[in-house]
N, C-alpha and C positions, 0 to 999 in steps of 0.2 A: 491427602491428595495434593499433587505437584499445584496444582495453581490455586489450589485455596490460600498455601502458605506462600506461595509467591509474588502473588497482583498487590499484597495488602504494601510489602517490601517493598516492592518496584515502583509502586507510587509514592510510598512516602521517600526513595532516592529520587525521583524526579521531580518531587513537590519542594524538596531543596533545590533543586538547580534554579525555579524561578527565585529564589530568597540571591543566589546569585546573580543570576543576567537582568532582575532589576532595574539595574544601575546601568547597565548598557544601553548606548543611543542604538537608533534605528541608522547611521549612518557607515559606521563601519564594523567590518568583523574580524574577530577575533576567537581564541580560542581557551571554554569555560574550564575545561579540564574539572570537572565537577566530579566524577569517576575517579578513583583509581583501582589496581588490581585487588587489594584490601577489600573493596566494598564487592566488587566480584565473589570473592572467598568467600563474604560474611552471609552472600544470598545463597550461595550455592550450598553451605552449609545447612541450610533450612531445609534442604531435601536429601543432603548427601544419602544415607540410608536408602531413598526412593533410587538417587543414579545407580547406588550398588547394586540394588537387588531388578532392576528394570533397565539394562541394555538400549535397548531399542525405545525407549520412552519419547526419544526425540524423530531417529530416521530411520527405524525399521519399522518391520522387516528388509532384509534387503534383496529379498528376490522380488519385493514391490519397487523398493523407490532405486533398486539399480538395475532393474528391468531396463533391456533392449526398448528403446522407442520405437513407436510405429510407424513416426514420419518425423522427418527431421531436415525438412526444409527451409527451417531458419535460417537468415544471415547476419552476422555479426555487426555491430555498429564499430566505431574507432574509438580508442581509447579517451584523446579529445571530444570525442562526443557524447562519453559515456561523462565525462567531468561537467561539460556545458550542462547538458540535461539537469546533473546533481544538480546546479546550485537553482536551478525550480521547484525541487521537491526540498531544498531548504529553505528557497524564501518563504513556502506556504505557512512556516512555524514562526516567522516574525509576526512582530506586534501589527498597530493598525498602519503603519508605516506601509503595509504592502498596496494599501489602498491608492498609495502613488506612488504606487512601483519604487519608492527609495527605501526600502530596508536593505540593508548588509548586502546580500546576496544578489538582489535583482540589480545591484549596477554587473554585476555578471553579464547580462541580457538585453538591460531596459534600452538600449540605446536602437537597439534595430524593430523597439515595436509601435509600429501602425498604431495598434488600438487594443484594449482588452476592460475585460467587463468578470467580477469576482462574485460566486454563488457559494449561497449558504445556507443550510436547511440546520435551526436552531436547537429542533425535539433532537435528530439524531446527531449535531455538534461536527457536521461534516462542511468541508469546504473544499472550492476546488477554483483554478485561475485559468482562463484562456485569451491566449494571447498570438495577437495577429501579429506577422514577419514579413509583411510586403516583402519587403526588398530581398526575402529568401524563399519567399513563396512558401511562409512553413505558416501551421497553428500549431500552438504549443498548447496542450489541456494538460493541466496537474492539480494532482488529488494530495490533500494534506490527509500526513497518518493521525496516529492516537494522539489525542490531547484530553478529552471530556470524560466524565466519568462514562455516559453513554455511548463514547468509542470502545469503552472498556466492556459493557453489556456485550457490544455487536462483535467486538474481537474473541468473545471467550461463548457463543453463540455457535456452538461446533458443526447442529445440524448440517447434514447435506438436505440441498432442496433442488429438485429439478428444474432443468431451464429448455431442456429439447427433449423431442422424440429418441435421439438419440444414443440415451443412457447416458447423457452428461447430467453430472451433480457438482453444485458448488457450496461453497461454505455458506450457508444462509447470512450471519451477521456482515458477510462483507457486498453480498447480493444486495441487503437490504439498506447499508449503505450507502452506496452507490444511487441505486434507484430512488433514495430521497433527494440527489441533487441532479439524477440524468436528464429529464428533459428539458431543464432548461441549457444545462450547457451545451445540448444535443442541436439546438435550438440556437442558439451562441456561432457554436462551429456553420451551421447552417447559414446563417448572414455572413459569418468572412470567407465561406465557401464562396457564395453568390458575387460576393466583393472580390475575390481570387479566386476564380477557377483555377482549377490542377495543382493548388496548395496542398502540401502532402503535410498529414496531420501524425504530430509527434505524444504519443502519452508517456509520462513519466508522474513518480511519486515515489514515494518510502513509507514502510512499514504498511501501515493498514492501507494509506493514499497508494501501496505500489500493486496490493491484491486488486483495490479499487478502479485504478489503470487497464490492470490484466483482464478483468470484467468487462471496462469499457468498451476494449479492443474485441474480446469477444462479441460483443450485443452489435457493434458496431458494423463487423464484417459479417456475423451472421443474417442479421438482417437487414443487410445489405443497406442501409440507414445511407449512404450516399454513392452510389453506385462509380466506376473507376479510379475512387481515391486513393491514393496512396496511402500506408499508417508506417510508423515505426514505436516501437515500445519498448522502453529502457525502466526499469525501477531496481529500488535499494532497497536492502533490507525488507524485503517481501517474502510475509510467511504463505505458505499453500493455501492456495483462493480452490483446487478442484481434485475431482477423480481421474486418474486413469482417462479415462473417454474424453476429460476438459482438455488434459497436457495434450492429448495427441492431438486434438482439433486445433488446439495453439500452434502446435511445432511443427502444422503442415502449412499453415501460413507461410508463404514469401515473402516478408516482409524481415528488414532489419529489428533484431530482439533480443535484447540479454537483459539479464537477473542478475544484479552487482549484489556481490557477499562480502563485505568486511571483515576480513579475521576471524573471529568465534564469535562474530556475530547470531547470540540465542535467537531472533527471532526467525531468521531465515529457517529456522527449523523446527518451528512453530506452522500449521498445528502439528502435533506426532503423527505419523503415518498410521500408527497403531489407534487411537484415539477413536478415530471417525469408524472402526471395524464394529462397532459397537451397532454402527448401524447402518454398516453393509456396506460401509466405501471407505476405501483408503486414498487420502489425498498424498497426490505427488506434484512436486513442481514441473513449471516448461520453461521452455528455452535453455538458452545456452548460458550456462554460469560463468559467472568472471570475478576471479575470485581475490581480492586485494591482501594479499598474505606479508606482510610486510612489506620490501621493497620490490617486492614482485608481482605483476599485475597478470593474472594466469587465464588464457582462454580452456576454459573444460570441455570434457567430450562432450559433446551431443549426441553421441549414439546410446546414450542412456538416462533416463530419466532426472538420478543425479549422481554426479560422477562422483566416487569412493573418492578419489585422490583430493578433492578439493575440499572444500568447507564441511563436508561430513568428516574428514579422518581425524578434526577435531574434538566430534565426541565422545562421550556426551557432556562432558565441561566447557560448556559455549562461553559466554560472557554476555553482560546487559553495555558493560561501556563502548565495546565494538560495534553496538547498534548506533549511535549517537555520534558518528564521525566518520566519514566516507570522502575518500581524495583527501582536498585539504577543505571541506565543509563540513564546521563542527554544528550538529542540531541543535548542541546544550545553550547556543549562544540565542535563541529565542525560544528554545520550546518552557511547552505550558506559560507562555508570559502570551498570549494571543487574544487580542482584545476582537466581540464581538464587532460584524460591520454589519451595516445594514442590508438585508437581501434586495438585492436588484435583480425583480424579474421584468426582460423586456420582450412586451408582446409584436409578432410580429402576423399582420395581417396574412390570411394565407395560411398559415403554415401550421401544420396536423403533426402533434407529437408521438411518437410510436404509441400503440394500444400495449407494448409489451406489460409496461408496470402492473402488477398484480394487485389486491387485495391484499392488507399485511394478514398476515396469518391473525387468528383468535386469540390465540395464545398471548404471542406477544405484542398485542395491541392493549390487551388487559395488563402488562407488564408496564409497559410508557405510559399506560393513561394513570396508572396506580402509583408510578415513581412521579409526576405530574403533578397527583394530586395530593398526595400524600407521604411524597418521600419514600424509603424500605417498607415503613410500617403497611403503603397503600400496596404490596406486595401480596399481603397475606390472604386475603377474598380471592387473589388469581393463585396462588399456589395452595388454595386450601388447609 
């Protein structure tokens, strides 16, 4: 199976890059170059047999994910905006340096923010930063991708789990996510709401932080969680958070939205379309892709789910080192070196956090409470 032989690889290439970045300060950045094409070849080798024989292992079928949209009333952000945004969804991988906004990336930023306050929910290893912009009337919320073994549980956690009446399904492990750090950040935004009215709130992230994003925006607008605000939502390297029913309800939104694709970037084509048919949904991405193909920065059609010409006509030979470097922000330069911070939840009187959050499912509450308690072995009583 494609990811049994692959997660074991792909971790221990990224558990070298901290044995590199190390030695890097939290003040400036540079670039770890810890990849090269070599080490591409040598993972993709581990499946070659599986790309031969399985086509569509990543983006098919294609009468699914190059399906006509249903709505597609997305609009585009600026190519400047889409780089700004990057370097929040890189600072999230710096050390504890981010705790005063001085790691590498946030002098990108720090200089126009009022105020912000960083969440973290420990069991599932997620984290996320919101940051006030007086002076531009913006909140910036950004969700860090995979670092933890237990990003690794929720990323490869393929279920679809329902979220509306609607017939929308989303990827359970990135649902669940999320929802271990939404209400407080939900709660966050709500105070620099109150502090800034008609502050128009920005979601960006990468990798698992940019499904995480794409969720946010969803929960956000659907339940209407602060009624006339503005959103825009930018993420990297973001594998498929929904079904069919999720994309459309995304790309009827008005609001400014792209999906940056790095190159052969493999994750962006994570999960397989074909994958989740197993259990009755195919996930397809939303919005409008933007695809950074060398020295060319490519707006893709949006009158289809995901346009052939871009970052699919790549496959099915993606690359893991294209995930790791977006504009001129390389991730390798703090990821996995991310040191614990303390959770700071601030209570504010008054204020009632959505009833959305569910009950974790049986299942995998017997899974956390068993790696908890017991490491793999405490596994075995919940899988029988």
């Amino acid at each position: 199976m494609f990811f049994k032989n692959f997660a074991p690889v792909f971790t221990l290439a990224l558990t070298s890059t901290l044995l590199f970045v190390g030695s890097t300060t939290g003040q400036s950045c540079g670039r770890a170059d810890v990849f090269t094409r070599s080490d591409d070849e040598l993972i993709l080798a581990q499946f070659s047999e599986l790309l031969d024989n399985n086509p569509v292992i990543f983006d098919g079928p294609v009468s699914v994910s190059e399906a006509p949209t249903q709505t597609t009333r997305t609009t585009p952000l600026t190519i400047e905006d889409l780089e700004y945004y990057t370097y929040f969804s890189a600072s999230m991988y710096c050390p504890t340096s981010l705790k005063t906004l001085s790691c590498c990336y946030c002098g990108e930023f720090n200089a126009t923010v009022t105020d912000f306050q960083i969440f973290e929910n420990e069991l599932y290893g997620t984290k996320a930063l919101v940051t006030l912009h007086s002076s531009k009337s913006e909140i910036v919320v950004s969700f860090r991708g995979t670092v933890t073994f237990m990003n690794f549980i929720m990323d490869f956690t393929l279920l679809p789990t329902g979220v509306s009446n609607g017939g929308i399904q989303v990827h359970l492990g990135f649902f669940l996510s999320l929802m271990s750090v939404y209400n407080p950040v939900v709660k966050q935004v709500g105070m620099y709401l109150a502090r800034n009215p008609g502050s128009r709130i920005v979601v960006n992230g990468h990798s698992l932080g940019g499904a995480m994003a794409s969720l946010f925006v969803y929960f956000m607008t659907s339940l209407n969680q602060f009624p006339f605000t503005n959103y825009a939502l930018v993420t990297s390297g973001q594998p498929r958070a929904g079904n069919v029913a999720y994309a459309d309800y995304m790309n009827f939104l008005n609001i400014p939205m792209n999906r940056v694709v790095a190159r052969a970037d493999i994750v962006a084509h994570l999960f397989p379309v074909s994958v989740p048919l197993l259990f009755g949904e195919y996930y397809v991405h939303h919005g409008q892709e933007v695809w950074i193909n060398g020295e060319e920065i490519n707006f893709c059609s949006k009158r289809v789910y995901e346009d052939p010409n871009c970052s699919n006509s790549l496959g099915p030979v993606y690359s893991v080192l294209d995930h790791l470097q977006y504009f001129d922000a390389d991730l390798t330069v703090c990821y996995l070196v991310e040191g614990w911070l303390e959770i700071d939840l601030v209570t504010v009187e008054g204020f009632t956090p959505t009833n959305f959050l569910p009950p974790m499912p049986t299942v995998m509450r017997g899974i956390l409470v068993g790696l908890v308690q017991g490491g793999y072995q405490g596994l075995l009583p919940v899988l029988g």
